[in-house]
C-alpha positions as a printed NumPy array, in Angstrom:
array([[-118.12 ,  136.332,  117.065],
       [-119.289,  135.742,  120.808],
       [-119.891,  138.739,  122.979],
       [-116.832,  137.572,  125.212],
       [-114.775,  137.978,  121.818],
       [-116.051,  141.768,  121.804],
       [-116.49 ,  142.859,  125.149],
       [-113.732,  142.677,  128.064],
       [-117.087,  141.316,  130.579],
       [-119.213,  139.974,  130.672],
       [-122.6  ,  138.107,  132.965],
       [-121.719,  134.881,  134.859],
       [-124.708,  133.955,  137.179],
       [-125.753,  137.693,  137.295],
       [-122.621,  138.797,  138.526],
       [-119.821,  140.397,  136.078],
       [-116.244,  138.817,  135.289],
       [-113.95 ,  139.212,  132.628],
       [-114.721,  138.03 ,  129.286],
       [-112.942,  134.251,  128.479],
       [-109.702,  134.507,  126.48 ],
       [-106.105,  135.011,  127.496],
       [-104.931,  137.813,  129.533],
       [-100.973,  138.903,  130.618],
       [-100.2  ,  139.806,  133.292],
       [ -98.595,  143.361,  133.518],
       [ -95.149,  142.717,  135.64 ],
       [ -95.386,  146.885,  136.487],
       [ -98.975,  146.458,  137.707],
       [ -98.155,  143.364,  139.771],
       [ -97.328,  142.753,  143.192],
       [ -96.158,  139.415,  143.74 ],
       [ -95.674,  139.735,  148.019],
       [ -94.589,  137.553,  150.999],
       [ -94.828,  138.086,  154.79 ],
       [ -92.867,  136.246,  157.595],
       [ -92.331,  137.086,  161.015],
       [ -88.558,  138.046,  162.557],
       [ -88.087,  137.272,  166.559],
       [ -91.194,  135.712,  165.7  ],
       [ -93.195,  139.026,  166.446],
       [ -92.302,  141.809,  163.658],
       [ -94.022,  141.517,  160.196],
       [ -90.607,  141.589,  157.245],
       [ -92.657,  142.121,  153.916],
       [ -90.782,  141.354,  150.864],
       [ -91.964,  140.559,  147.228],
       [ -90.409,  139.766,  143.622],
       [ -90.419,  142.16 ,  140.507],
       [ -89.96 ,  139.797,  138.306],
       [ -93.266,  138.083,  137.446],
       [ -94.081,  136.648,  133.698],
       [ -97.808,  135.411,  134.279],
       [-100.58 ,  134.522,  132.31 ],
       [-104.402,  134.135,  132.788],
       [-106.565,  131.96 ,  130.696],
       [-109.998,  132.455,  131.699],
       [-112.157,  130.228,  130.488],
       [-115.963,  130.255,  129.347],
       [-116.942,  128.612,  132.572],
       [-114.576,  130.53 ,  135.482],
       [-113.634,  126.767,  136.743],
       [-111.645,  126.258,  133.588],
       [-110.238,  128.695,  134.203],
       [-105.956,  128.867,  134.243],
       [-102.66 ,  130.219,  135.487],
       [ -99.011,  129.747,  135.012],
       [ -96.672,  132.017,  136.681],
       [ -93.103,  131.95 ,  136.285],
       [ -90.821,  134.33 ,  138.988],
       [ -87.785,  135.239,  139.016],
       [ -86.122,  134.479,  142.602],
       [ -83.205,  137.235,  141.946],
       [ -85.651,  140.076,  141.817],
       [ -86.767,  139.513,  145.715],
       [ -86.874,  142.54 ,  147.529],
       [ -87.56 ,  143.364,  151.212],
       [ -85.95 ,  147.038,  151.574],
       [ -82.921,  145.599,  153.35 ],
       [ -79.651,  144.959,  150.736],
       [ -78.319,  142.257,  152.892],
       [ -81.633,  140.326,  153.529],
       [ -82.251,  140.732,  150.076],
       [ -78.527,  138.805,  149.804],
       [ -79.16 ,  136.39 ,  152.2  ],
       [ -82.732,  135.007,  150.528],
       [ -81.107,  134.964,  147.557],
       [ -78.201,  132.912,  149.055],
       [ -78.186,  128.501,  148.835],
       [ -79.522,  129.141,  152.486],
       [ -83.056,  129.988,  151.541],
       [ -84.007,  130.516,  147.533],
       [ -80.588,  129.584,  145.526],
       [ -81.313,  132.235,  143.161],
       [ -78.258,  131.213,  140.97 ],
       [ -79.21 ,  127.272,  141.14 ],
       [ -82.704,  127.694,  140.895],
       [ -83.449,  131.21 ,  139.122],
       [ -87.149,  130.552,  139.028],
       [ -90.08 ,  129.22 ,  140.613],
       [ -93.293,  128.348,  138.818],
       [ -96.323,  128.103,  139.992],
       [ -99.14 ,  126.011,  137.777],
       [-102.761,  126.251,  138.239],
       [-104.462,  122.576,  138.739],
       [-108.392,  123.878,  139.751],
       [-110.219,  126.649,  140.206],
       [-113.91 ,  126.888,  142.281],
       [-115.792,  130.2  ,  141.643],
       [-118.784,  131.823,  143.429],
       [-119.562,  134.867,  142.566],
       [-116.915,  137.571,  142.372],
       [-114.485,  135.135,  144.769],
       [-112.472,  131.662,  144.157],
       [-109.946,  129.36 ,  145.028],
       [-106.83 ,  128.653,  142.887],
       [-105.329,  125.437,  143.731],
       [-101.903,  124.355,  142.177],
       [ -98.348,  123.022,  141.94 ],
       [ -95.844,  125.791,  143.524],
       [ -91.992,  124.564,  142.756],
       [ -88.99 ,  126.37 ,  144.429],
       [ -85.778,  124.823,  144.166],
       [ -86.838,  122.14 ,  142.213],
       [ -89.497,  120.856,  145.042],
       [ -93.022,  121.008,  144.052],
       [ -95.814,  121.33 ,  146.882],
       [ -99.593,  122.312,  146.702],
       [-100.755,  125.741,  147.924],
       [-104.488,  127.182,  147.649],
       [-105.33 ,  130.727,  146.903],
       [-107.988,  132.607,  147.717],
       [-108.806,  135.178,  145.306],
       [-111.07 ,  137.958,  144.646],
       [-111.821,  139.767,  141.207],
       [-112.007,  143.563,  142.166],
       [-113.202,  144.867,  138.566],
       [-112.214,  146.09 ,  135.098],
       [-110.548,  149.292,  133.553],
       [-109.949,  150.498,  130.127],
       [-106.359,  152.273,  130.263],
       [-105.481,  155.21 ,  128.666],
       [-103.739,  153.085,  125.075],
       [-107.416,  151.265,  124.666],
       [-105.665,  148.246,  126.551],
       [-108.67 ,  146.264,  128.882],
       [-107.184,  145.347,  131.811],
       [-108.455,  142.975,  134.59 ],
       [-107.982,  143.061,  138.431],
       [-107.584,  140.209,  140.828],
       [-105.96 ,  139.978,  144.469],
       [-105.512,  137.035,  146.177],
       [-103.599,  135.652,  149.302],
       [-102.501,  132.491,  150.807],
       [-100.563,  130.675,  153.555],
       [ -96.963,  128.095,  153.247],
       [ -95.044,  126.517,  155.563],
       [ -91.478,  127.483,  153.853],
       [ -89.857,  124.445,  155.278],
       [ -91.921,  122.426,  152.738],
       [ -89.594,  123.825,  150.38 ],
       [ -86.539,  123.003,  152.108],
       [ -86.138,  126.676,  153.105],
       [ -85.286,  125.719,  156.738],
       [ -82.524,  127.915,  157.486],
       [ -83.093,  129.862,  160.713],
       [ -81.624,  130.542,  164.087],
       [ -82.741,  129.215,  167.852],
       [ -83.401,  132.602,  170.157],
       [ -81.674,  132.074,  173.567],
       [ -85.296,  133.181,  174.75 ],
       [ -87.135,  130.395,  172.775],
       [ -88.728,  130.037,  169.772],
       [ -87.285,  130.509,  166.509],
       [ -85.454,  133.44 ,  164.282],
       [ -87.664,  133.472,  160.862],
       [ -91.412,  132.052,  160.932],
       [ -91.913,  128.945,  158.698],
       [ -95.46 ,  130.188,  158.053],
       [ -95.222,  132.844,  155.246],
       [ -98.203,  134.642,  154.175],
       [ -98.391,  135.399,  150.997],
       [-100.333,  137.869,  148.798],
       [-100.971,  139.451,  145.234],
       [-102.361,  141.824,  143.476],
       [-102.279,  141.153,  139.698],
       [-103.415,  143.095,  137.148],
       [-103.978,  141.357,  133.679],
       [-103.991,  142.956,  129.903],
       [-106.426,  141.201,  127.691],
       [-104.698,  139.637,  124.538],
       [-106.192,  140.185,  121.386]])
């Protein structure tokens, strides 16, 4: 057995990660979060609840992998009727298109910090999007489970996947931002 087969870390370069092997991510530990602007000044934070992800970290942290699948009926944003209206044909399609997936293509580590590049489809269109991401440690929980901490964070244009419904302001400018920011903070359970 390797010492990544025992241990939940281990060294890379001095610096520890998380030992290579599969890890799930915990949907209850997981905050899979957006940010736009409304009047195109006040931060609306929403984020889904419905996140099956897993992390396949590999024995060098570039081969590393991720595929996410989300559920785009579990958005929430603390407002019923927003919550109605992304889920509506005019921005997500929730009923037509009940998940987007996101698919790791590369990964470049230094350190304890990376970028994730992949393949983000919503609605059936499929567009790049970069991550940056940071691994913020390790814990042992309570039922012996070893669990694994990353955050990471990362900016779309929302018209790229032909969510372009908004609203002209009779002052200028534009209802919803088509810049959304987007952020997570996953935590993984190792897979024995």
């Amino acid at each position: 057995m390797t010492e990544s087969a025992t241990t939940p870390t281990r060294l890379v370069d001095g610096v520890e990660l998380p030992a290579a092997g599969t890890w799930k991510v915990d949907p209850g530990h997981a905050e899979v979060g957006f940010m736009g602007r409304h009047f195109m000044l006040t931060k609306v934070r929403g984020r889904f609840t419905g996140v099956d992800a897993t992390v396949r970290i590999g024995e060098r942290p570039e081969d590393s992998r991720v595929t996410a699948v989300i559920d785009m009926a579990s958005v929430e944003s603390g407002d019923r009727t927003r919550d109605d209206h992304l889920r509506s044909g005019d921005f997500f399609d929730a009923e037509k298109h009940p998940q987007a997936v996101f698919e790791s293509t590369s990964v470049t580590w230094n350190g304890k910090s990376g970028t994730l590049d992949g393949n983000l489809t919503i609605k059936g269109v499929t567009h790049p999007v970069s991550l940056d991401v940071d691994y913020l440690g390790y814990a042992r929980d309570p039922w012996g489970g070893d669990r694994t901490v990353f955050s990471a964070s990362g900016k779309i244009n929302r018209e790229d996947w032909g969510l372009t419904w908004n609203m002209a302001l009779e002052t200028g400018g534009i209802l919803v931002s088509k810049e959304i920011e987007l952020s997570l903070e996953i935590e993984a359970v190792r897979e024995v």
